[in-house]
N, C-alpha and C positions, 0 to 999 in steps of 0.2 A: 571730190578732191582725192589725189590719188594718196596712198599709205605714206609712201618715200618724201613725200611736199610732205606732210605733216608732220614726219619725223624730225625733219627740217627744223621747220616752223617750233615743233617742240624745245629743240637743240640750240637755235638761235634767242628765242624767250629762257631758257633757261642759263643763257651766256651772258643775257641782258641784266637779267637779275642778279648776276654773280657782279658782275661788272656794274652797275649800280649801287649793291649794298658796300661793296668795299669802297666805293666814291664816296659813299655816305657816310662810313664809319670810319675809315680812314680820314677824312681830308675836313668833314663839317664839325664845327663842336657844336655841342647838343642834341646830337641824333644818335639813337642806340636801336641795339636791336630790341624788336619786341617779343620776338619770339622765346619763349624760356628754355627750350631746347637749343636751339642757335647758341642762347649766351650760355649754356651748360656746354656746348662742346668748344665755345670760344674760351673758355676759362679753361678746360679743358688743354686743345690744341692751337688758340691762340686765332686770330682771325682767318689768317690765310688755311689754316687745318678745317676752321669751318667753311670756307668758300671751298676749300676740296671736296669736303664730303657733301654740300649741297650742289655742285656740280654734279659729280657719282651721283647722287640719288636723282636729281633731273634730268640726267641723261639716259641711268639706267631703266628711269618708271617708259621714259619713250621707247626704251629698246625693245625691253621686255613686253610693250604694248605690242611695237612694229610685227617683235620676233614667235610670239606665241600665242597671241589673239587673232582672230581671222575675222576678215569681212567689213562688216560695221561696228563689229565690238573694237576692233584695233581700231577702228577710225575712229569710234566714239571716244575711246580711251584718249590716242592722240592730240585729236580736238582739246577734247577737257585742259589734258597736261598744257598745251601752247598756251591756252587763256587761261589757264591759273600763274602759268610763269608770266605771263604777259602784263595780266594784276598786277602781279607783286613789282614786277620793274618800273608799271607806271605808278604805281604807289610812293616806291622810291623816287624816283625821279618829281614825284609830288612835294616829300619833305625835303628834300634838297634844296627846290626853288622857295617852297615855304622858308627857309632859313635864310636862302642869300638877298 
């Protein structure tokens, strides 16, 4: 698979996860973050401040895979980052339907 598809791939999972956990957090009652970090910068900058900086940092970890790892490290890196965001949004997308 080529670098550019998976940066994609990365960028798209990482848009899913933003856009799933503010459905979740926003719109369900009884679903919180678990992350301790998360709710530190959500107490912090409020949720939308958190879904910024977790956008930034999902998008960045793929750039910086795309832009300075070569070969199969960048693809491995890639890979990784797509199916960790992709985890996380099917997760969410798990306690959502769990609740409704």
């Amino acid at each position: 698979m080529s670098t550019r598809l998976l940066f994609r791939l990365g960028v798209f999972a990482t848009l899913a996860d933003v856009i799933t956990t503010f459905v979740a957090l926003r719109i369900y009652v009884g679903l919180y973050e678990a992350n301790p970090l998360a709710v530190a910068v959500i107490e912090s900058f409020g949720l939308e401040g958190m879904l910024a900086i977790r956008l930034l940092v999902g998008v960045g970890v793929c750039w910086i895979a795309m832009r300075f790892l070569s070969g199969w490290r960048s693809r491995a890196a890639l890979t990784f980052a797509a199916a960790f965001w992709t985890l996380v949004a099917v997760s969410n997308l798990y306690e959502i339907a769990r609740v409704t």
